[in-house]
C-alpha positions in Angstrom: -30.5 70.3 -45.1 -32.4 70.9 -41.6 -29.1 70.9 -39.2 -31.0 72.6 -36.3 -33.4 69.8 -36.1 -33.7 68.4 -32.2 -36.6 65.0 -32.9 -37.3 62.4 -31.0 -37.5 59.4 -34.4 -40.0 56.9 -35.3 -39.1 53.3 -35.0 -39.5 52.0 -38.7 -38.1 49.2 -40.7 -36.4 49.4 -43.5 -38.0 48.3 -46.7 -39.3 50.5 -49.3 -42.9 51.2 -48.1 -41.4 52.8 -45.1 -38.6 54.5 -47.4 -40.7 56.3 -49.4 -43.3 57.4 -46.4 -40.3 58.6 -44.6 -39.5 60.6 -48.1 -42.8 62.4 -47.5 -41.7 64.3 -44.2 -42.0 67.7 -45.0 -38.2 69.6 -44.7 -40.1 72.6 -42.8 -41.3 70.3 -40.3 -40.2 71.7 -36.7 -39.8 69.8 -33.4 -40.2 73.0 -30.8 -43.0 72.7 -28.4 -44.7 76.3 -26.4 -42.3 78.9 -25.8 -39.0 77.0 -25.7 -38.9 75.8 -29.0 -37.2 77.2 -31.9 -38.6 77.4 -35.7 -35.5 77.1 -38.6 -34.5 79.6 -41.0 -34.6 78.7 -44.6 -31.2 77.7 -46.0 -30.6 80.7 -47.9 -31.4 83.0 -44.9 -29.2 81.0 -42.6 -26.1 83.1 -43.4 -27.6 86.7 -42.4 -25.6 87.9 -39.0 -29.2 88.5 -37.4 -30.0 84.9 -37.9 -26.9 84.1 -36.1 -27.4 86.3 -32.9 -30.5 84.8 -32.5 -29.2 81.2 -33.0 -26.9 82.4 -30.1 -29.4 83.8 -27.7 -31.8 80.7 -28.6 -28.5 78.3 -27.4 -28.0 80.2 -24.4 -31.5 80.0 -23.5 -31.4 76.2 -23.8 -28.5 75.9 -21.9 -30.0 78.0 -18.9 -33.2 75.7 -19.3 -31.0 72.6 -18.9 -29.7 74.4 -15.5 -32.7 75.3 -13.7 -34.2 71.7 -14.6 -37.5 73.0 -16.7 -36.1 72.0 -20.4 -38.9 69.3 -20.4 -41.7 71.4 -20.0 -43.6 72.0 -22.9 -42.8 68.6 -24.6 -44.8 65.6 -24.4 -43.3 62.0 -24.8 -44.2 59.3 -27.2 -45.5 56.4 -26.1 -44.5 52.8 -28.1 -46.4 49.6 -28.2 -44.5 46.7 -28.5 -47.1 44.4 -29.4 -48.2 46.5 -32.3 -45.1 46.9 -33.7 -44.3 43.2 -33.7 -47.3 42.9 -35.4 -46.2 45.4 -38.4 -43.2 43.4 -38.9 -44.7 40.5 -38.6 -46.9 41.8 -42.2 -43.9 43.8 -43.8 -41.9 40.4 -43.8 -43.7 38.7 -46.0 -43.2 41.6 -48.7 -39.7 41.8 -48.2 -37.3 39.2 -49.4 -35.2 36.4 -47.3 -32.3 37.2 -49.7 -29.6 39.1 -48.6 -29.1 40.3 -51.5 -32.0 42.0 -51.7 -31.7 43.3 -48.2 -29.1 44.8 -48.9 -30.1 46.4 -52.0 -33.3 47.6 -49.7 -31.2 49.0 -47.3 -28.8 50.9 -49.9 -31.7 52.3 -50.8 -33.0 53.6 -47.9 -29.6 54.9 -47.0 -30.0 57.3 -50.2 -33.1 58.9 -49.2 -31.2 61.3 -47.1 -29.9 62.4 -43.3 -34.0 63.3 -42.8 -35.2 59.8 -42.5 -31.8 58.8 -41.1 -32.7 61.2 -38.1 -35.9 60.0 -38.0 -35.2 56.7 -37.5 -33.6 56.6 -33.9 -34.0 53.0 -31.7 -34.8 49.4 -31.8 -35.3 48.2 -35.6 -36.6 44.3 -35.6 -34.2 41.9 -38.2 -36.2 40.7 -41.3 -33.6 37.6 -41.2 -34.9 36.8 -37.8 -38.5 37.3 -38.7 -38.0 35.3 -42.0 -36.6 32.6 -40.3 -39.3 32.3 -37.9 -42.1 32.0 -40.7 -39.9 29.5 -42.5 -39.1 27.4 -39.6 -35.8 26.1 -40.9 -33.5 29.3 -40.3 -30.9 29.1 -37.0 -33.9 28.4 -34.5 -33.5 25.2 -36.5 -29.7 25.1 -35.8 -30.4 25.9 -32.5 -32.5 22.7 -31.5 -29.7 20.7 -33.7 -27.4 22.1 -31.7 -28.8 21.7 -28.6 -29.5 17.7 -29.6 -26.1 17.1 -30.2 -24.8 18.7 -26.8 -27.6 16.1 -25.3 -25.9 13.5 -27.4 -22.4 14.9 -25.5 -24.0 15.0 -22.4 -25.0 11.0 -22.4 -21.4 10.1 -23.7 -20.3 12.6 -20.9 -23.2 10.5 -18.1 -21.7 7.0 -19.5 -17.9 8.0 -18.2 -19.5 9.5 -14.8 -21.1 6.5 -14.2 -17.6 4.4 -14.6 -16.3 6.4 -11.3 -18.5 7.3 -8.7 -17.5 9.2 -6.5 -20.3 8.6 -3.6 -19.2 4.6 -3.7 -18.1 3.8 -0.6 -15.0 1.8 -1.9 -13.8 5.1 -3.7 -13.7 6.8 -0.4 -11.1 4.4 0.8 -7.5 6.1 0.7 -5.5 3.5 -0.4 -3.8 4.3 -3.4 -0.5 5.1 -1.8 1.2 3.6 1.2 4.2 4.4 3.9 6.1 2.6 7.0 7.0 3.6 9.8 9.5 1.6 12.0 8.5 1.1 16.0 10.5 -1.9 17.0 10.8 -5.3 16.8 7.6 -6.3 19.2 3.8 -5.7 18.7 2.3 -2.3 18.9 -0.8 -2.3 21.1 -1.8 1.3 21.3 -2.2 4.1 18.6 -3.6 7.3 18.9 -3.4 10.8 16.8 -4.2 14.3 17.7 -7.0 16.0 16.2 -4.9 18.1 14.3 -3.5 15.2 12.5 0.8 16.7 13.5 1.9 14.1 16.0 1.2 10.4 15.9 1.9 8.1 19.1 2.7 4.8 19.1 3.2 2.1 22.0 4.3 -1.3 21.9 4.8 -4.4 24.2 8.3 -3.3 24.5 7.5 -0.4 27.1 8.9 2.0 24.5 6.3 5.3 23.6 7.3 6.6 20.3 6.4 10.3 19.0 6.0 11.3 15.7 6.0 14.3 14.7 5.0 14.8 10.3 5.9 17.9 10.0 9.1 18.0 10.9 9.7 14.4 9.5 11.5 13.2 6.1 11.0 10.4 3.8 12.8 8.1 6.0 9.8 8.3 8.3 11.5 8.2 12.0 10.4 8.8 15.1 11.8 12.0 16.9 11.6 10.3 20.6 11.4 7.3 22.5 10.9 6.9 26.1 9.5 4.4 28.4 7.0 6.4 30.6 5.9 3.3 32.8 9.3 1.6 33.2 8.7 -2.1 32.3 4.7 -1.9 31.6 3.3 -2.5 28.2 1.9 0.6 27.1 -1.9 -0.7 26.6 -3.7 2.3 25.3 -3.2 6.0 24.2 -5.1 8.7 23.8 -4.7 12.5 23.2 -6.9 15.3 24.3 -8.9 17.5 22.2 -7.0 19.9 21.8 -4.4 17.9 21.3 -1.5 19.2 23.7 -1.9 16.0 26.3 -1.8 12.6 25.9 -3.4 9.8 28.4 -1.5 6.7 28.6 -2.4 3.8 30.0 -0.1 0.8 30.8 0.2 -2.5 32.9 0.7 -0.5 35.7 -2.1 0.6 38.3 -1.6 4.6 37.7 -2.5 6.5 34.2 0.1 8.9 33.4 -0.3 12.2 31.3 2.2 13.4 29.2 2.6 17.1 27.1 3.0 16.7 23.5 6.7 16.6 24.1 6.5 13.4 26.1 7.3 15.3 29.3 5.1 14.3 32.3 2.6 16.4 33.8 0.6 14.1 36.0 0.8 10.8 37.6 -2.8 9.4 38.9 -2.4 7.9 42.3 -2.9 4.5 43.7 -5.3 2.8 45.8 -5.0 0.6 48.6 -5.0 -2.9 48.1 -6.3 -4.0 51.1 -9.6 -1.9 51.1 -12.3 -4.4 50.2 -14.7 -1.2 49.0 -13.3 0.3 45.8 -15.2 3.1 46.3 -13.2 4.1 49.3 -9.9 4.0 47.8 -8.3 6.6 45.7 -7.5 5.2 42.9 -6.8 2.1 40.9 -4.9 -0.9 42.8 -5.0 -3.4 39.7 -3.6 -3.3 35.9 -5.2 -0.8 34.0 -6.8 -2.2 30.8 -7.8 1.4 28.4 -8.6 4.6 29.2 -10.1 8.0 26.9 -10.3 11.7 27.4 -13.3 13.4 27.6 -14.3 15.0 24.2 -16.3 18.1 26.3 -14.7 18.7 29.1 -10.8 18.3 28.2 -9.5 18.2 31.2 -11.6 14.9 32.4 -10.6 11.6 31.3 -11.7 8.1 31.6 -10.0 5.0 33.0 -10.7 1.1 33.5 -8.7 -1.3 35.1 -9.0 -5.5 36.4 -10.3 -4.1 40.4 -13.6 -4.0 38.2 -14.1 -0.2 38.4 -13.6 2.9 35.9 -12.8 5.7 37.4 -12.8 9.5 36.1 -10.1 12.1 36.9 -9.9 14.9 36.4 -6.4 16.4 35.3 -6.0 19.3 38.3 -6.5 16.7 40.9 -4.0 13.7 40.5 -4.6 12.7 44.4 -7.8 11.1 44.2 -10.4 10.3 40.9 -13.6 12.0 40.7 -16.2 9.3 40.2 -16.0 5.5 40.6 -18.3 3.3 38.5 -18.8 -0.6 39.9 -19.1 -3.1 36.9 -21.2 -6.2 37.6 -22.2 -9.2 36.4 -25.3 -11.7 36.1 -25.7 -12.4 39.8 -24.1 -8.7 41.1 -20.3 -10.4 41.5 -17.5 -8.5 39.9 -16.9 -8.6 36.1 -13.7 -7.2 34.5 -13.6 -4.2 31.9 -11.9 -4.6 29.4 -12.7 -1.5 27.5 -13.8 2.2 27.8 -14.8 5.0 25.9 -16.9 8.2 26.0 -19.8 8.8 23.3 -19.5 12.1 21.5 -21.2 14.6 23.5 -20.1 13.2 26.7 -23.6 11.8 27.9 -22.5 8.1 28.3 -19.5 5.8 29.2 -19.8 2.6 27.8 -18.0 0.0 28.9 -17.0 -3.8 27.5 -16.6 -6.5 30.2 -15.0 -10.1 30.2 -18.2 -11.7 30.6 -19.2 -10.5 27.0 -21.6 -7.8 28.4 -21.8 -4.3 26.8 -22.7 -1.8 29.9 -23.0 2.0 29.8 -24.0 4.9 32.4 -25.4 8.5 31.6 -22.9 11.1 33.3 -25.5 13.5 34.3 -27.0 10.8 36.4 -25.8 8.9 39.8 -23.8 5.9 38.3 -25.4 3.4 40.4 -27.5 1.8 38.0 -26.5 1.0 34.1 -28.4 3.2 31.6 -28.2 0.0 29.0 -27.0 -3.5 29.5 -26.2 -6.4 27.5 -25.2 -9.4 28.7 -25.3 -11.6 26.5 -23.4 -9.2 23.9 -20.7 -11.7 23.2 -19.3 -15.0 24.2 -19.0 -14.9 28.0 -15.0 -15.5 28.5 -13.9 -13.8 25.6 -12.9 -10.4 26.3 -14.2 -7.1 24.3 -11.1 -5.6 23.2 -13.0 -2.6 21.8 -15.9 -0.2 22.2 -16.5 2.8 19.9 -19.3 5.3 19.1 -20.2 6.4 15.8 -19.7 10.4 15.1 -23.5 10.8 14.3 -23.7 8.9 18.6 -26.3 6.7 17.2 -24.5 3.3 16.5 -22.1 1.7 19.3 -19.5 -1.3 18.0 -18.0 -3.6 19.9 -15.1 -5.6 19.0 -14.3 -8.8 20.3 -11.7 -11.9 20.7 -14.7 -14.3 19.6 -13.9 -13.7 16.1 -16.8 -10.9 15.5 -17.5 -7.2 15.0 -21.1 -6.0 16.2 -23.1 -2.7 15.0 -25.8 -1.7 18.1 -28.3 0.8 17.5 -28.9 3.0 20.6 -32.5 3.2 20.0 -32.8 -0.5 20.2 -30.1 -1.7 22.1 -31.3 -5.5 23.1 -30.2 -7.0 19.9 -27.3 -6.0 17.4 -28.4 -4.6 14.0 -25.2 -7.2 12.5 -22.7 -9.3 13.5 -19.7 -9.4 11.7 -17.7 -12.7 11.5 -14.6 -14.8 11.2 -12.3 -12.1 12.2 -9.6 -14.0 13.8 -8.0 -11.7 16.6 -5.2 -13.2 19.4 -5.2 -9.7 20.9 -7.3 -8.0 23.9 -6.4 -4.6 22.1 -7.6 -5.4 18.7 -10.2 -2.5 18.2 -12.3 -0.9 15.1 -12.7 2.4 13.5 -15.7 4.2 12.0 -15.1 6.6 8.8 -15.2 10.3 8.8 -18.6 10.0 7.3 -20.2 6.9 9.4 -20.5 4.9 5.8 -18.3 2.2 7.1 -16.4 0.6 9.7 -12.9 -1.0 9.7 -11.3 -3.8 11.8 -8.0 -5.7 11.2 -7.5 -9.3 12.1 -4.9 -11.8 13.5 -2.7 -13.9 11.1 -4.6 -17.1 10.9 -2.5 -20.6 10.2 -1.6 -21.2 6.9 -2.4 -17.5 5.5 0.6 -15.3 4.2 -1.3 -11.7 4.6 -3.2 -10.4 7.0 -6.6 -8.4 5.9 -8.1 -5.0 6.8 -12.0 -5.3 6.2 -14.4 -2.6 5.1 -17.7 -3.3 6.0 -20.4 -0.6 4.8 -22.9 0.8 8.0 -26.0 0.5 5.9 -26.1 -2.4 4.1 -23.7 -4.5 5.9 -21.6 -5.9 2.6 -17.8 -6.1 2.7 -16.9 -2.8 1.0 -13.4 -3.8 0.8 -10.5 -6.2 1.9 -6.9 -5.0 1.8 -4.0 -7.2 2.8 -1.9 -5.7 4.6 1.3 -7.2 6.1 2.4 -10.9 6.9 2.0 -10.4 10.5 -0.8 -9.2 12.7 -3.4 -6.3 12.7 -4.0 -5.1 15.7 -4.9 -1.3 15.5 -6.6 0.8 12.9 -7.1 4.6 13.2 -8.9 6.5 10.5 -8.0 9.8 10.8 -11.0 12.6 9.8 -9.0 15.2 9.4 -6.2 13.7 7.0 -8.4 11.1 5.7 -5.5 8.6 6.1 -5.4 5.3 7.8 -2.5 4.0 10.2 -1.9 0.5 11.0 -0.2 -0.9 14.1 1.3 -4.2 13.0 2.0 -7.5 14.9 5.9 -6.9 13.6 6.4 -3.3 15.3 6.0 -1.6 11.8 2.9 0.5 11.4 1.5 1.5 7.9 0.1 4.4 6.8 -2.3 4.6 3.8 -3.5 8.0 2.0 -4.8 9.0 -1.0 -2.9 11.4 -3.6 -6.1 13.5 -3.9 -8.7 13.0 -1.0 -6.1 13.2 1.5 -4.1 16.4 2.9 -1.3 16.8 4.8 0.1 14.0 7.2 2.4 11.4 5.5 2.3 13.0 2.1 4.5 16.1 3.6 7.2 13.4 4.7 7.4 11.4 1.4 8.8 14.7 -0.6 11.3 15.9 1.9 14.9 14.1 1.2 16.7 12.7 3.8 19.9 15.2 5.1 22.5 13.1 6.7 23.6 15.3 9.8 27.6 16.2 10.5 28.9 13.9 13.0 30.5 15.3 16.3 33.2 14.2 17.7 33.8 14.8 21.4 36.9 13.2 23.4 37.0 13.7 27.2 40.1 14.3 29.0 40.5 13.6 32.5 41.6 16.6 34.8 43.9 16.2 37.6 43.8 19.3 40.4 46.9 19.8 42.0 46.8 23.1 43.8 50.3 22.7 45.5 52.1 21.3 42.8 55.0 23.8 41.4 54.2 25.9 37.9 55.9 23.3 36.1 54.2 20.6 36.6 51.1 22.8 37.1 48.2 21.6 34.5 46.2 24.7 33.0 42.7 25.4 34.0 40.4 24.0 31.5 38.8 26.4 29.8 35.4 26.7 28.1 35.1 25.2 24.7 34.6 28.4 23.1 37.6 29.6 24.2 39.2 26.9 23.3 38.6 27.1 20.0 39.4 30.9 19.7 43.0 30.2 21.3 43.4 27.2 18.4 42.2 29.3 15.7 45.1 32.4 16.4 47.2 29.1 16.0 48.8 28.5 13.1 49.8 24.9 12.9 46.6 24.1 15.1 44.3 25.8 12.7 46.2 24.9 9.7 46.9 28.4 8.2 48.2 28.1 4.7 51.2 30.1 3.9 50.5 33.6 3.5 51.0 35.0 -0.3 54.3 36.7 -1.2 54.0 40.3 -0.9 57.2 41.2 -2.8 59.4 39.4 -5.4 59.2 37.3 -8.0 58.4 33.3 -8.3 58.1 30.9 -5.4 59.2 31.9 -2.2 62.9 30.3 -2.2 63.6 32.5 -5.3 62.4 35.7 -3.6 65.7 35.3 -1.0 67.7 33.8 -4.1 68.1 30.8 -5.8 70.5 29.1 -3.7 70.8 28.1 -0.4 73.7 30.4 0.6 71.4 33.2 -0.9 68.3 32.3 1.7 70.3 32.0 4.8 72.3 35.5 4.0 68.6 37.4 3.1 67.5 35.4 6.6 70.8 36.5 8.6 70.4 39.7 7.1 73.5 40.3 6.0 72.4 41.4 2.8 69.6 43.2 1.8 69.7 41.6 -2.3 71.5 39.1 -3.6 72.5 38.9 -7.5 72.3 35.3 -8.3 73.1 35.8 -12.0 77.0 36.5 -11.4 79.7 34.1 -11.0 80.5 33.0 -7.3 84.2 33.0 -7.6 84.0 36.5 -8.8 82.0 37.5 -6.2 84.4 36.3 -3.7 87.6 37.5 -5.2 85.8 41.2 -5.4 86.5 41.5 -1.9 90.1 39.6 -2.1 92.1 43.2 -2.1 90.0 45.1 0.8 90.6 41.9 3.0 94.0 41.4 2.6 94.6 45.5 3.2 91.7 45.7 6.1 91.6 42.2 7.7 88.3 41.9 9.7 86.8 38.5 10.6 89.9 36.2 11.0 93.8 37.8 10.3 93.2 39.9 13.3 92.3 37.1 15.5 95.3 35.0 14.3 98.2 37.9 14.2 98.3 37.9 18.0 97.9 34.4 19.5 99.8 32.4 15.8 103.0 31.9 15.7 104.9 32.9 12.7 104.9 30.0 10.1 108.5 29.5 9.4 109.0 27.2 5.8 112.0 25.1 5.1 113.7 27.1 2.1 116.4 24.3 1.8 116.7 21.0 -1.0 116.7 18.0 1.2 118.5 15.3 -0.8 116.8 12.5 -2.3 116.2 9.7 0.2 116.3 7.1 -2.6 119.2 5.7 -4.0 119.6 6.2 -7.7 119.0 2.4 -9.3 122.6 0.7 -10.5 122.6 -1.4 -13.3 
């Protein structure tokens, strides 16, 4: 046995050829190189205690090489080649046999040959199952491709269900699969508008009410948290909040814009114009009704503003007294045309506006707006007013929304005739408008209730190929506004009947009405408050004097050290035994003497007559309560000792 043998073994497989040239090795083989290595004492030598010192001294010596880094020199490293060792195997498979068996009877074998050829053979050792396999060409590469077939096979089955739902379809993007209402009044809401951040939604209505709501704070009942009427009795025509959300532009019947917070509290009031300048442009502000208006998506403290003196005007929110720009709109032969609509594009380059002769007309704001940058004038029926203007997110497709009964799709690029028109979309209102999607695939518009339908429709029209994606009914009255939000990916509807809908999707959307659906409705304590008229007499007398009223918190301090006002049970017994009447004694005579305190216990189990007559001999010998109030002022009872004779005369017979 060679223990002191350091090698560096021989990659070799195991079969018997290999076994018995490994069996060859010489035992006095040595693996020492130059000066460091070390030649091995025969085994019966190995014992002698000069062998072991310089076993010792050769160890230390190794270790001190391994410290100073110079144990490698002297020794030379084997180099392997791969390919010729795959090529051995490749020949010794043949001779050996697939069975396992047999392998491992080889491998028993080779096992027995000793720990020499077990040292020897240190490092990678090729399979003969895996070379076999390979020359037979039906081992597990076999099971492999058959695998591998039948996880294609998988795969199609798997295709065939993915192509059932696409996801990419534009009518799967449509969140409809659950629905909410929300209760504005009784009249039509004209005006709709979110904030970016998809929290507070802002309804108006013909009824001059502006309602907030607010989804993060609201429950499934789904109310509005205020209502006001910022514009007294003006139909609140068009809202719109800022970008970043904390203002809100409205826009009413009225000649001046107003800006609200998010709280509905005002913070500016545009001024107004005088009516008898026959130059807009040298008036301050608006001096007819206002028809829409939109913030500026750059700049958010700009906004936009249109209104029947046939002018838009911009302002800018730090300067209420007087607008910033004033754009002219014209028609055909340069007389005045109404706008009817208003909006920014994306980036802020252009205002484009809609006019009541049916022309589309826009300006580029880093120009003088003296001439149009586009113009259409023949856009849509001349008399019919364009109740809507919108840019696409991408800013390369404008639509236009009219009361002709058609939606049109414009391309920028080539803006002299539409790319579509859209038809038979009934629409009674000047505010009807239309909504792109988040992702510029389609476009949306409601429509009026015609005659003789039930339901009312919400049409989907794709961008592209201009098909009707979808149509949803919706409610049994009018449509009148549709806002897509990008955010929430959910849809709200402002309704002919003052009801507007929300739609969302339990998976594409987030947020918005799916936090109010969950949260239960708390029905809040009721107060009571009663007010009580105060009369100030300073010179009346204390008697008839009325006390000062006091706060109500001390007021209700003073009532709660009040007993009977704060309804103090009876405090527990501290002593006794039983109910309270039975800790004075079980009769009544027994409560009022414990509460005259005349006695300090009575004994209720004894007889009453024997109590009384106890005391019969001390009060006859030491009178105290009433013989000596009667011996001086009574006179002395004097009793007839004598028989009177009977009155009646004895019966004769």
């Amino acid at each position: 046995m060679n223990k002191g043998k350091i090698t560096f073994g021989k990659i070799q497989l195991k079969t018997t050829t290999t076994a018995a040239s490994a069996n060859d090795v010489p035992e006095s083989s040595t693996s020492g190189f130059g000066s460091f290595g070390r030649s091995e004492a025969p085994p019966e030598t190995a014992g002698s205690s000069s062998d072991i010192d310089r076993i010792s001294s050769d160890l230390e010596n190794s270790r001190m090489q391994e410290l100073m880094g110079i144990s490698g020199f002297g020794r030379k490293a084997k180099q392997f080649d791969i390919n010729e060792m795959i090529q051995k195997a490749k020949q010794n498979a043949p001779r050996a046999e697939v069975d396992t068996n047999a392998i491992q009877d080889a491998s028993d074998k080779e096992s027995s040959n000793g720990e020499e050829s077990e040292a020897e053979q240190i490092g990678p050792m090729p399979s003969l199952m895996a070379a076999a396999a390979e020359q037979d060409g039906s081992g597990k590469v076999k099971g492999k491709k058959e695998r591998k077939v039948d996880s294609d096979e998988d795969s199609d089955d798997d295709d065939d269900d993915d192509d059932d739902f696409d996801e990419d379809a534009p009518i799967n993007k449509i969140p409809n699969s659950h629905e909410v209402e929300m209760r504005h009044g009784s009249k039509a809401i004209i005006s709709l508008a979110a904030d970016s951040s998809g929290v507070r939604l802002a309804s108006g209505s013909v009824d001059y009410n502006l309602n907030f709501w607010d989804f993060s704070g609201m429950d499934k009942s789904m109310k509005s948290f205020r209502t006001l009427q910022p514009c007294e009795n003006h139909p609140i025509r068009d809202l719109h909040y800022s970008g970043t959300g904390d203002m809100i532009l409205v826009v009413s019947g009225s000649s001046q814009a107003k800006v609200l917070d998010r709280d509905g509290f005002e913070k500016m009031e545009c001024v107004k114009g005088d009516q008898y300048i026959t130059d807009m442009i040298k008036t301050k502000g608006h001096v007819a009704g206002l028809t829409a208006g939109c913030w500026n998506f750059i700049n958010k403290d700009e906004f936009l503003t249109s209104a029947m003196d046939s002018t838009l005007r911009t302002w800018v929110f730090a300067r209420s007294k007087e607008q910033k720009n004033v754009i002219k709109t014209r028609a055909q032969g340069g007389l005045k045309t109404i706008p009817t609509t208003c909006t920014y594009n994306r980036d802020a380059t252009l205002i484009a506006a809609g006019c009541s002769d049916g022309s589309i007309q826009t300006w580029d704001t880093r120009k003088m707006f003296v001439n149009t940058t586009h113009c259409v004038r023949d856009a849509h029926t001349k008399g019919s007013d364009i109740s809507s203007v919108l840019f696409s997110y991408a800013g390369q497709i404008l639509a236009t929304r009219s009361t002709d009964e058609t939606l049109k799709l414009w391309d920028l690029r080539a803006f002299k005739k539409p790319l579509h028109v859209f038809e038979n979309l009934f629409s009674r209102y000047d505010t009807t408008d239309c909504c792109f999607s988040p992702d510029d695939t389609m476009i949306l518009t409601g429509e009026s209730l015609p005659k003789g339908q039930k339901l009312s429709n919400l049409y989907f029209f794709d961008t592209k190929t201009f098909e009707t994606v979808s149509k949803i009914p919706i409610t049994d009255s009018h449509i009148i506004r549709a806002h897509w939000h990008p955010k929430l990916n959910q849809i709200f509807i402002g309704c002919g009947n003052g009801i507007i809908r929300g739609l969302y999707d339990e998976k594409r959307s987030m947020r918005g009405a799916k936090l109010c659906v969950v949260r239960t409705y708390r029905k809040r304590k009721d107060m009571e408050m009663v007010g009580a008229a105060q009369v100030i007499t300073p010179h009346a007398l204390p008697m008839f004097r009325q006390e000062k009223s006091r706060s109500h918190r001390k007021k209700l301090e003073k009532d709660r050290l009040d007993p009977v006002k704060s309804k103090r049970p009876d405090l527990p017994i501290t002593s006794g035994q039983g109910g309270r009447v039975a800790s004075s004694g079980g009769t009544l005579s027994s409560y009022v003497i414990r509460n005259l305190g005349l006695s300090k216990r009575v004994e209720d189990d004894q007889d009453p007559r024997e109590a009384i007559l106890k005391y019969a001999k001390e009060a006859a010998e030491n009178p105290y309560w009433i013989a000596p109030a009667y011996s001086k002022t009574q006179p002395k009872p004097i009793f007839n000792t004598e028989d009177e004779p009977d009155s009646k005369k004895p019966k004769t017979e």
